[in-house]
C-alpha positions in Angstrom: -24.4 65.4 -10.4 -21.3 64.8 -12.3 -20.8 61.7 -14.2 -18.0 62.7 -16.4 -15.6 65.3 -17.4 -15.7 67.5 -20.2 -12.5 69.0 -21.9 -13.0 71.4 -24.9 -10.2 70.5 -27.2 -7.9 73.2 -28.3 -5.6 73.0 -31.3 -3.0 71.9 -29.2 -4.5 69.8 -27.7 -5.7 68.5 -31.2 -2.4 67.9 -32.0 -2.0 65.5 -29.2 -4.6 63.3 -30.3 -2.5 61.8 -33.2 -0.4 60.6 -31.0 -2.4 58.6 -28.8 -3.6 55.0 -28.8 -7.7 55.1 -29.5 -9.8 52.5 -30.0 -11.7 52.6 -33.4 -15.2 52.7 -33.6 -15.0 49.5 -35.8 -12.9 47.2 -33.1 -14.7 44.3 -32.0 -13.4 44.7 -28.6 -15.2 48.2 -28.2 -18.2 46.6 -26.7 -15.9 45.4 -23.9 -15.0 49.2 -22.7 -19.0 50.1 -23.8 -20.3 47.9 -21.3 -18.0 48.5 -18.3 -18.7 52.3 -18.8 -22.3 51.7 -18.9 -22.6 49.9 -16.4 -20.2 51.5 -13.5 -21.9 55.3 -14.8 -25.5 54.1 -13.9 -24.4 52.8 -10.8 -22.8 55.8 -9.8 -26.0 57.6 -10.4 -27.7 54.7 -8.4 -25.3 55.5 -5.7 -26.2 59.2 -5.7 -29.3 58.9 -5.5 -29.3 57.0 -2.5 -27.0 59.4 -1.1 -30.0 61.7 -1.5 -32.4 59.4 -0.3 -30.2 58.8 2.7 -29.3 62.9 3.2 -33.1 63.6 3.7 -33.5 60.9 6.2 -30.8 62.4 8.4 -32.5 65.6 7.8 -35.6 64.2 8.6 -35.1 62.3 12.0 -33.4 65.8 13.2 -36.8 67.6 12.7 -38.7 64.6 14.0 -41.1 65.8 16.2 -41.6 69.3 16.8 -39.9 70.6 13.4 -41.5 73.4 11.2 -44.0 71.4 9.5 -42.8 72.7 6.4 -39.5 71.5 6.6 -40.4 67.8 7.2 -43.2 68.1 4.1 -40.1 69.6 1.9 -37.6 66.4 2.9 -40.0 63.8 3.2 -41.4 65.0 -0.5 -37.8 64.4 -1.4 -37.3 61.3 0.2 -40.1 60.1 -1.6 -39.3 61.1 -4.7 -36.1 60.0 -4.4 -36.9 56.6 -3.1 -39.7 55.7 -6.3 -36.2 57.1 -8.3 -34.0 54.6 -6.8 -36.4 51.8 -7.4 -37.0 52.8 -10.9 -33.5 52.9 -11.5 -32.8 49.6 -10.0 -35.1 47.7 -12.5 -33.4 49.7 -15.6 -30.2 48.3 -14.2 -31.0 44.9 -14.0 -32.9 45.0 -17.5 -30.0 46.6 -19.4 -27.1 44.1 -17.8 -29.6 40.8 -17.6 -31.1 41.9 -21.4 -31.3 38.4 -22.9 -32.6 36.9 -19.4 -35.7 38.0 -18.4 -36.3 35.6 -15.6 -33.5 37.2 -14.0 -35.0 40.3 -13.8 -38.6 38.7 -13.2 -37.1 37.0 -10.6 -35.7 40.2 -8.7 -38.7 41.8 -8.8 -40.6 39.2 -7.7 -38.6 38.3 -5.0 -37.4 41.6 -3.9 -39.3 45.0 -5.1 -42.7 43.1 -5.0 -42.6 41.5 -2.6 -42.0 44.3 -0.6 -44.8 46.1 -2.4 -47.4 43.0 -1.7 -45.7 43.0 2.2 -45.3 46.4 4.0 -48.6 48.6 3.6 -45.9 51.7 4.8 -44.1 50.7 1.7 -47.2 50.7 -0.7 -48.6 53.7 0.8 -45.4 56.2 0.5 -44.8 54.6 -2.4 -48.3 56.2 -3.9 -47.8 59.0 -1.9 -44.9 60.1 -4.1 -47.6 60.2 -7.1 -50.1 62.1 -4.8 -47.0 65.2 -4.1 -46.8 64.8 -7.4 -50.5 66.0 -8.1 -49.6 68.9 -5.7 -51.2 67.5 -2.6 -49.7 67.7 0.7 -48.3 64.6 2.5 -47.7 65.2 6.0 -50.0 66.7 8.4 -50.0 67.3 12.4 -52.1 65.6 15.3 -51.3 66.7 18.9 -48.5 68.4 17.7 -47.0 65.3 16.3 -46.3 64.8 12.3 -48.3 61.6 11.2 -50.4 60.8 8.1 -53.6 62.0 8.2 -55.3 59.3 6.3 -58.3 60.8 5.8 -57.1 63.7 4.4 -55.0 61.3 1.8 -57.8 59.1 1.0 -60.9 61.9 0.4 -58.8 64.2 -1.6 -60.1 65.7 -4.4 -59.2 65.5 -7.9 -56.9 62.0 -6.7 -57.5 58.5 -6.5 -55.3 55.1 -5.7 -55.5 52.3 -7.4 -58.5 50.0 -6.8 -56.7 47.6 -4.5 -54.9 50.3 -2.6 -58.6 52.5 -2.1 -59.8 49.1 -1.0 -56.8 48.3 1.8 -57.0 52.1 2.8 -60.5 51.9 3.1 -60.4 48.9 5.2 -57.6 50.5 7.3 -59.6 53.7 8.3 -62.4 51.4 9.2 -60.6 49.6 11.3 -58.4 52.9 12.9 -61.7 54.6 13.5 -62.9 51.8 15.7 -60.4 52.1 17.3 -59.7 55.4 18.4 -62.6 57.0 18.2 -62.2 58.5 14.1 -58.6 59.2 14.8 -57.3 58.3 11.4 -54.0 59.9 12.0 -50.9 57.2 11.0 -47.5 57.9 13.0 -45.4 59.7 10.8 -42.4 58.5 12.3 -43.2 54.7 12.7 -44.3 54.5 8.9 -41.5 56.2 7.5 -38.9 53.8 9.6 -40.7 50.7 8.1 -40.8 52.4 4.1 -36.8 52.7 5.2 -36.6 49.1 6.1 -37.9 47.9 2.3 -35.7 50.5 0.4 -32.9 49.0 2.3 -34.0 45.3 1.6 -34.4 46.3 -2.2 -31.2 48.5 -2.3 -29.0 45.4 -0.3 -30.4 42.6 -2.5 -29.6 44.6 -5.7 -25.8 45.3 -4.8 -25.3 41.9 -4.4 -27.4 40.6 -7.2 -25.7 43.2 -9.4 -22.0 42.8 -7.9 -21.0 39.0 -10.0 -21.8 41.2 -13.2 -19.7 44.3 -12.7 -17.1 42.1 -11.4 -16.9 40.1 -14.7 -17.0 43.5 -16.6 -14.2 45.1 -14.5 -12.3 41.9 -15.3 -13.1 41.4 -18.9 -11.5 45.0 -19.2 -8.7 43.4 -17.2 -8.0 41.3 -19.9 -8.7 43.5 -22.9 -5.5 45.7 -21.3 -3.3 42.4 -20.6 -4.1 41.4 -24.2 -3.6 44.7 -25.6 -1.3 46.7 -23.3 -0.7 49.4 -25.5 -3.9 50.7 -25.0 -3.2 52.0 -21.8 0.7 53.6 -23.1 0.5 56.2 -24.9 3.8 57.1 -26.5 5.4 60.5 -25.2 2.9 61.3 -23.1 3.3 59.1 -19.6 0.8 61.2 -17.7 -1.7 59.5 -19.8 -0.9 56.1 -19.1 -3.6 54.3 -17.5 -6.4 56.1 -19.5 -8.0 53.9 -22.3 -9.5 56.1 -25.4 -11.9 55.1 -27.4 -14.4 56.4 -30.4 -18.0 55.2 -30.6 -19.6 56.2 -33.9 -19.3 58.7 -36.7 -21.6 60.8 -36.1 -20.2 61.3 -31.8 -17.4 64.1 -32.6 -16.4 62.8 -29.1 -13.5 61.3 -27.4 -14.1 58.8 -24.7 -12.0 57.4 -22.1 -11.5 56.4 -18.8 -8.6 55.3 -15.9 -8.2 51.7 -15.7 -6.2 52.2 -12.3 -9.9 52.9 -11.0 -11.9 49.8 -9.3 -15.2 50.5 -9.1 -16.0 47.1 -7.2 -14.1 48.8 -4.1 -16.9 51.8 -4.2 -19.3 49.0 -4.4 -18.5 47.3 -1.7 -18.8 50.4 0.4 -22.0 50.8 -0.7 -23.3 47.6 0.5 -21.6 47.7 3.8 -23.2 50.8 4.3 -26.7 49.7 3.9 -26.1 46.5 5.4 -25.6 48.6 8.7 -28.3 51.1 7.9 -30.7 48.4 7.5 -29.8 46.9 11.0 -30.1 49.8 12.5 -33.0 50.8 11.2 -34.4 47.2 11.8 -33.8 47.8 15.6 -35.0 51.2 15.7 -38.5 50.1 14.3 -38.7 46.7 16.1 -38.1 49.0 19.3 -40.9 51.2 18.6 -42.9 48.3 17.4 -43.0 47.3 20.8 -43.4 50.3 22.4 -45.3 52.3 20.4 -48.8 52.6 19.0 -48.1 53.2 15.1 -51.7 55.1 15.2 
């Protein structure tokens, strides 16, 4: 989706250039803009992607459980995919604004993305699952007319395989299914997808507000750059650019960058997190419900 806007300068327009304020590619404050736009772009993509993520989960629960069988295979295939994406995403984040401090980012994962991983077997198994679609295999199949995850049909396909310690815990798990219900290896589709939700929300929650101190000192460190320097923003005989900082970053980029500093991307990321702290709830209850009413086999 778009992250930027593109504007093919005329000679007109080329003519305007002269007369604006640009940062050079040589001022020591350009890492200052560098950073803030890096920063507030890949969370925008973060926050498309989990508008994705989020989209086929509606989609989803309104096919849930007599849908064409097709139709839940195509979203959930996409929620999977975009739900290993969000993840992946999430720790290039952290690396690129904690890059001198790796603990930090040791410490996330540890405490967040693995240990969701090492926690939920829903979450380990969809999260393999999206490298199984990805070998062409089918992940959702049908018992009594009801979507689930046929397990055996997972675990003894050809031409795939798990990882050792996930073949072992699956292993272990049809064993203990089988006995039972009588070689009914059949997970609930709907129960295991609910508690995969649960950990992307955990891991999404914990990372906006892990990642929210830094983009706040960015956003303000650009807040000072502009009271220090205000004519960056004014731009002489042309008022309808106020408020828009340019700036060069090399040589050899024939671009012109810039941005609005009237933006505040900490206001998008607060909705973000609000949003998923009520998703998670919800979802919380929905699960903990069926945990207590339902059979997740």
């Amino acid at each position: 989706m778009d992250e930027m806007e593109k504007i093919v300068i005329t000679d007109e327009k080329r003519k305007l250039l002269g007369s604006l304020t640009i940062l050079s590619e040589s001022d020591d404050d350009l890492p200052i803009l560098t950073s803030y736009v890096e920063i507030t772009r890949h969370l925008g993509e973060i926050y498309q992607w989990y508008g994705i993520f989020n989209y086929n989960t509606t989609v989803i629960k309104s096919l849930f459980p007599d849908g064409d069988l097709y139709a839940i295979n195509s979203h959930t295939i996409m929620l999977l995919s975009a739900g290993k994406t969000i993840i992946d995403e999430i720790e290039h984040c952290l690396e690129n604004s904690f890059c001198n401090d790796h603990k930090q980012v040791d410490d996330f994962l540890n405490n967040h993305i693995r240990k969701e991983y090492d926690g939920n077997y829903s979450y380990r198994l969809l999260y393999r699952l999206r490298n199984f679609c990805q070998h062409g295999h089918i992940p959702v199949s049908r018992h009594h007319q009801y979507p689930c995850f046929d397990l055996s049909q997972i675990y003894y396909t050809p031409y795939y395989s798990f990882n050792k310690t996930l073949q072992k815990e699956s292993q272990k798990l049809i064993d203990d299914v089988a006995q039972i219900t009588g070689n009914n290896l059949s997970l609930s589709y709907i129960f295991t997808v609910s508690s995969y939700l649960c950990s992307i929300y955990r891991i999404y929650k914990s990372f906006l507000k892990t990642i929210h101190p830094i983009l706040c000192k960015k956003t303000d460190d650009v807040k000072w750059l502009i009271n220090r320097r205000p004519q960056l923003i004014h731009h002489k005989g042309h008022p309808e650019l106020d408020g828009f900082i340019f700036y060069e970053i090399s040589a050899s980029d024939k671009n012109l960058h810039s941005f609005s500093t009237q933006d505040d991307p900490t206001i998008e990321h607060t909705r973000q997190l609000n949003d998923c702290t009520d998703q998670l709830k919800e979802e919380a209850s929905f699960y903990k419900r069926m945990h207590t009413n339902w059979t997740p086999i």
